[in-house]
C-alpha positions in Angstrom: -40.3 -132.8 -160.4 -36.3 -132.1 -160.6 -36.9 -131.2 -156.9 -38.4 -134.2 -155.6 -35.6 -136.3 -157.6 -32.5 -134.7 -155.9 -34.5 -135.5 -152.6 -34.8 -138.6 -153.6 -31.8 -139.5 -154.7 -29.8 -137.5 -150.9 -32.4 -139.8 -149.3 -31.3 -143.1 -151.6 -27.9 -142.5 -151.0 -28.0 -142.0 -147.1 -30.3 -144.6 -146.9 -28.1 -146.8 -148.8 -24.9 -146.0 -146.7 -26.9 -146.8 -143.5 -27.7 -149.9 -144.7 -24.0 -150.7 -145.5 -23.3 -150.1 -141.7 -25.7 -152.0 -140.3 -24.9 -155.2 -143.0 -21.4 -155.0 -141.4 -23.0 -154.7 -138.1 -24.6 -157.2 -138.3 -21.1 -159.2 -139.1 -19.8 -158.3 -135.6 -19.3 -160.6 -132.7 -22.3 -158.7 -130.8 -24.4 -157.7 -134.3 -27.6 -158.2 -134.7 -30.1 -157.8 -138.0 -32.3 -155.6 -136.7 -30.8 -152.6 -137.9 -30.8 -154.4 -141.8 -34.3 -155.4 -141.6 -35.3 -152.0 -140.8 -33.6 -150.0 -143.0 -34.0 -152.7 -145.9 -37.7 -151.7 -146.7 -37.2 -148.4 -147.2 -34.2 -148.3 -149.0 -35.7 -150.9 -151.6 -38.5 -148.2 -151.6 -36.3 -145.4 -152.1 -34.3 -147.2 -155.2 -37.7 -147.7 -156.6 -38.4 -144.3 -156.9 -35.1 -143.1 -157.7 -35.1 -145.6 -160.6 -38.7 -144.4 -161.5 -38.0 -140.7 -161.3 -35.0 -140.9 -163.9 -37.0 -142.8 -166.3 -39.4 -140.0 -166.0 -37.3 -137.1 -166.5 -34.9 -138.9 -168.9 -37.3 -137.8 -171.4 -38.4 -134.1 -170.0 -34.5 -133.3 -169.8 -33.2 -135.0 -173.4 -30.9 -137.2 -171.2 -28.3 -138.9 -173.7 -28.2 -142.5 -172.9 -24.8 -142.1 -171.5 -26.0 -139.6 -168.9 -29.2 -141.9 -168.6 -26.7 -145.0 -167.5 -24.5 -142.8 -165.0 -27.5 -141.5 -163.4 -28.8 -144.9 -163.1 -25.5 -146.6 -161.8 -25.4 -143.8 -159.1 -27.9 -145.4 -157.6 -25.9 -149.0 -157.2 -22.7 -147.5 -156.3 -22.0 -146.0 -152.8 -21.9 -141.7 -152.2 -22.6 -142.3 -156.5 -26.3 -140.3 -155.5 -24.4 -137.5 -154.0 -22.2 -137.6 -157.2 -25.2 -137.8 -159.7 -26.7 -134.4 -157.7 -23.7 -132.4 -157.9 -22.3 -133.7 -161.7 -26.0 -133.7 -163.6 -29.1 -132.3 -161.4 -27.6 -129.3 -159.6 -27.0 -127.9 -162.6 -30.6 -128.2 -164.0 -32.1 -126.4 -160.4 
């Protein structure tokens, strides 16, 4: 299950970049929201199971509720996925 969590979460965090490129994309003189409303759906989908996933293995790996909260706000905050991987789940793998 730690697997499919640090997929996850590379997948939540690149998804979530994207998304920031096309929102200011779609600021630009020439922009369009095409690029948002496609990437929007899955990336929504993504934090779902991202947020799902840590509820899940909070228990399995005895998570401390500050650990809990960091691997939950790297989810809101940009490249804090790719932080999250390398700081708490690498280590478990």
């Amino acid at each position: 299950m730690l697997k499919t969590f640090r997929i996850v979460a590379f997948l939540e965090g690149v998804s979530y970049l994207l998304l920031m490129v096309a929102a200011i994309y779609k600021r630009l003189p020439d922009g369009s929201d095409e690029y948002v409303k496609l990437l929007g759906m899955p990336h929504g989908l993504l934090f779902v199971a991202y947020i799902a996933l840590a509820i899940f293995l909070r228990t399995t790996y005895k998570w401390n509720s500050k650990t809990f909260i960091l691997i939950l706000l790297g989810s809101l905050i940009p490249f804090g996925t790719f932080y999250v991987d390398k700081k708490y789940l690498k280590p478990l793998a």
